[in-house]
Residue frames as a rotation matrix with the C-alpha (Angstrom) as fourth column:
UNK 1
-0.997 -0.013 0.071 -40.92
-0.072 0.242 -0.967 33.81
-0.004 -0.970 -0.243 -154.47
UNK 2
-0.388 0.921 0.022 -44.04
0.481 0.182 0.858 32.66
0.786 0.343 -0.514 -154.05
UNK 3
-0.326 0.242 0.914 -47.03
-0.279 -0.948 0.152 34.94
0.903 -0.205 0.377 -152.11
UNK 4
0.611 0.789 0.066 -47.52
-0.434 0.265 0.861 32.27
0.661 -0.555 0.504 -149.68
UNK 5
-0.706 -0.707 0.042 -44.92
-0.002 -0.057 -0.998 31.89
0.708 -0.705 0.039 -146.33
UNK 6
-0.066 0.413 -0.909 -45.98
0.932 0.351 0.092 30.91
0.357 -0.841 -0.408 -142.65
UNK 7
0.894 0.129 0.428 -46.81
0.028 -0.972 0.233 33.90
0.446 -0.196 -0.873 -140.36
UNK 8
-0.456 -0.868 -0.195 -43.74
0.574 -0.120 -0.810 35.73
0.680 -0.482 0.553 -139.03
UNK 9
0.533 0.490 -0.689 -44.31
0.792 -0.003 0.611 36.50
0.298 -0.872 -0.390 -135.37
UNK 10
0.696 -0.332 0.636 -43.53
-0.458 -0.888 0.038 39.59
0.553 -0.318 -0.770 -133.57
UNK 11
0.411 -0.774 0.481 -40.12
-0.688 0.083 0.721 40.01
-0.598 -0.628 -0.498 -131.59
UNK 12
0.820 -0.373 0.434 -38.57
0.437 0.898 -0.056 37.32
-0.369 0.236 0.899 -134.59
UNK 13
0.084 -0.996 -0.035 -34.43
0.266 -0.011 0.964 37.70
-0.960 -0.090 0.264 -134.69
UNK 14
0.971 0.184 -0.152 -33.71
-0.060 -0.427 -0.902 39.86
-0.231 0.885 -0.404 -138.31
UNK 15
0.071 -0.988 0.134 -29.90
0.731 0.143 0.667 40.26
-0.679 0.051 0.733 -139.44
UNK 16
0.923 -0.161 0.351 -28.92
0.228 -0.505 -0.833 43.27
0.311 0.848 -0.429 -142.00
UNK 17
0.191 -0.900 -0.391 -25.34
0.963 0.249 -0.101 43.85
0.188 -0.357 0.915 -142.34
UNK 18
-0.228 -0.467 0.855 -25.56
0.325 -0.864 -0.385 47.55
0.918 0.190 0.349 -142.47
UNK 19
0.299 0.290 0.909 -27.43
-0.753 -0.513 0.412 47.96
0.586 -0.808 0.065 -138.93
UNK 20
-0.897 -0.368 0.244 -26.83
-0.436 0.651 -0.621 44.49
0.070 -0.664 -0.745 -137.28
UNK 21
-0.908 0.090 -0.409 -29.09
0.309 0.803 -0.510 42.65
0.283 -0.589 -0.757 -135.43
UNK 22
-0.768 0.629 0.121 -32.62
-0.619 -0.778 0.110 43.48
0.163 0.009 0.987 -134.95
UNK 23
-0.798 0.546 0.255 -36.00
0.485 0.833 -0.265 42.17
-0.357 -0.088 -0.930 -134.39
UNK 24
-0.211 0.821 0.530 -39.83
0.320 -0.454 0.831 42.65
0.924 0.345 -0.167 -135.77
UNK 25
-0.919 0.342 0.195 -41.87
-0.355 -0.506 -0.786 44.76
-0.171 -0.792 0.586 -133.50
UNK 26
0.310 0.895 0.320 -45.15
-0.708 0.442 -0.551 43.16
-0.635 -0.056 0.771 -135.50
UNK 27
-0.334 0.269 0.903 -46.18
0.199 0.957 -0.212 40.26
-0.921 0.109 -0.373 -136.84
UNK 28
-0.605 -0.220 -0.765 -45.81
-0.691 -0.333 0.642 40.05
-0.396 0.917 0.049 -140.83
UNK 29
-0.489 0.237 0.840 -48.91
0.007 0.963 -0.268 38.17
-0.872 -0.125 -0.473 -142.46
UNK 30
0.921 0.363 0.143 -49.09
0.051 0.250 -0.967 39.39
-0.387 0.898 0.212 -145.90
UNK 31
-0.206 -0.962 0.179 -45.62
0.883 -0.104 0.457 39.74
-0.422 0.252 0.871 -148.01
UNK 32
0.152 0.448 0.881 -47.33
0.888 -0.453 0.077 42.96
0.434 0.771 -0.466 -149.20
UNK 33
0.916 0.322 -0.240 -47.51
0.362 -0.401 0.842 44.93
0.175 -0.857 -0.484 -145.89
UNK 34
-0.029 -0.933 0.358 -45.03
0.055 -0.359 -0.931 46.77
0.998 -0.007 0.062 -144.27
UNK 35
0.763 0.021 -0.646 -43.40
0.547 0.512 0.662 46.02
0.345 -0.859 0.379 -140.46
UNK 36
0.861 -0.444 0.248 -41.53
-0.483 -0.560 0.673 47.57
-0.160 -0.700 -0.697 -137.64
UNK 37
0.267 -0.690 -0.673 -37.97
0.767 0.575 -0.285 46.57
0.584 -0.440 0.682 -136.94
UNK 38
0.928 -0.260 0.266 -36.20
-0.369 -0.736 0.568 47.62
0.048 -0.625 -0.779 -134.28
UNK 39
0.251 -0.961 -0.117 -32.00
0.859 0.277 -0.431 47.40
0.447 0.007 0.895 -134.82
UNK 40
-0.207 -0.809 -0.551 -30.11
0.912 0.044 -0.409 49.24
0.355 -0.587 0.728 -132.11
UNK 41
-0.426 0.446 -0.787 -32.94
0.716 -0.365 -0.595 51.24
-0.552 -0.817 -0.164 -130.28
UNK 42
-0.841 0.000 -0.540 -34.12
-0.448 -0.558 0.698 52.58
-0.302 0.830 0.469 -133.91
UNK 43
0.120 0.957 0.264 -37.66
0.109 0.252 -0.962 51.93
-0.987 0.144 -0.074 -135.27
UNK 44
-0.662 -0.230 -0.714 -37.53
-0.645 -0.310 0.698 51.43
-0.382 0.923 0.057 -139.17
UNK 45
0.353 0.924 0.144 -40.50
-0.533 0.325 -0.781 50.42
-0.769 0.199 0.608 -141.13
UNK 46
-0.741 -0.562 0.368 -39.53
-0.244 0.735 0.632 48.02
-0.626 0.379 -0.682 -143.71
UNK 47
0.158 0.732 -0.663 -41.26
-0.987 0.129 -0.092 46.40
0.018 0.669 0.743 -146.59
UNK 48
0.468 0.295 0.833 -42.27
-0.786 0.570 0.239 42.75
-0.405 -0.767 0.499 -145.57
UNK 49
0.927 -0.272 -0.257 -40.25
-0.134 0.400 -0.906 41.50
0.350 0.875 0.335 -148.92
UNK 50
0.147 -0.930 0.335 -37.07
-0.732 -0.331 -0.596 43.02
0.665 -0.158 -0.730 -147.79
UNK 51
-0.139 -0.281 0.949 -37.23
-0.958 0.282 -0.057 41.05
-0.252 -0.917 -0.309 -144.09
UNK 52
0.693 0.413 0.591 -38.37
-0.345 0.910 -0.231 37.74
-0.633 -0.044 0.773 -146.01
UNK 53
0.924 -0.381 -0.017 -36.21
0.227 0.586 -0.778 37.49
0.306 0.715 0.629 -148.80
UNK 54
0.096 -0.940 -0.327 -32.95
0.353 0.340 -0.872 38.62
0.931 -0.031 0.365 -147.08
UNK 55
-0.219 -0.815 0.536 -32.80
-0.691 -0.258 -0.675 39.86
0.688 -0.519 -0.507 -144.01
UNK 56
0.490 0.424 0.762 -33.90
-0.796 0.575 0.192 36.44
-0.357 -0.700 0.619 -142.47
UNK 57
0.746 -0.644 -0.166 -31.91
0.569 0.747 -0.344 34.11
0.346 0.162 0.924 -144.05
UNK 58
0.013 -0.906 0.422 -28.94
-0.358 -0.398 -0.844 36.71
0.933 -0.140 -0.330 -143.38
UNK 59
0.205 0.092 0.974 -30.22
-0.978 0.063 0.200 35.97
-0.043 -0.994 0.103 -139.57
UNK 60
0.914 0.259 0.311 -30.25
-0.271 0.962 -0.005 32.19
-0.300 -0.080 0.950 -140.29
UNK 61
0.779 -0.619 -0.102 -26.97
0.088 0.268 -0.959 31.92
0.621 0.738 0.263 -142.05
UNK 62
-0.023 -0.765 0.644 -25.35
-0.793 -0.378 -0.478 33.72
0.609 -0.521 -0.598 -139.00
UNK 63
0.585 0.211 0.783 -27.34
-0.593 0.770 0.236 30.92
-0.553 -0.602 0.576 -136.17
UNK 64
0.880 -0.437 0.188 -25.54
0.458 0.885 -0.087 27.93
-0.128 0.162 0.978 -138.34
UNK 65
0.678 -0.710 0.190 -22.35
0.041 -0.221 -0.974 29.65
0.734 0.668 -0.121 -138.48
């Protein structure tokens, strides 16, 4: 993956299959960094890798399904 990706905006729709459904609380603008999520009234920091390489497409894969 490469170190360069658009900025991901706070409040942007997440998917993981073990919690569900979730969103960022901030705004992700290195891939280095680590970011809120909130999934089902639960704050969990995250590493900005994790929410780019899968739990956004998991979110995208559900929207076209």
């Amino acid at each position: 993956m490469s170190d360069e990706f658009k900025v991901i905006q706070p409040t942007t729709t997440v998917y993981c299959k073990d919690r569900g459904e979730g969103w960022t609380l901030t705004g992700i603008t290195n891939i280095n960094e680590y970011t809120s999520v909130m999934f089902n009234g639960v704050r969990h920091t995250l590493p900005a890798k994790e929410i780019i390489n899968t739990l956004l497409p998991a979110q995208l894969e559900r929207e076209n399904n």
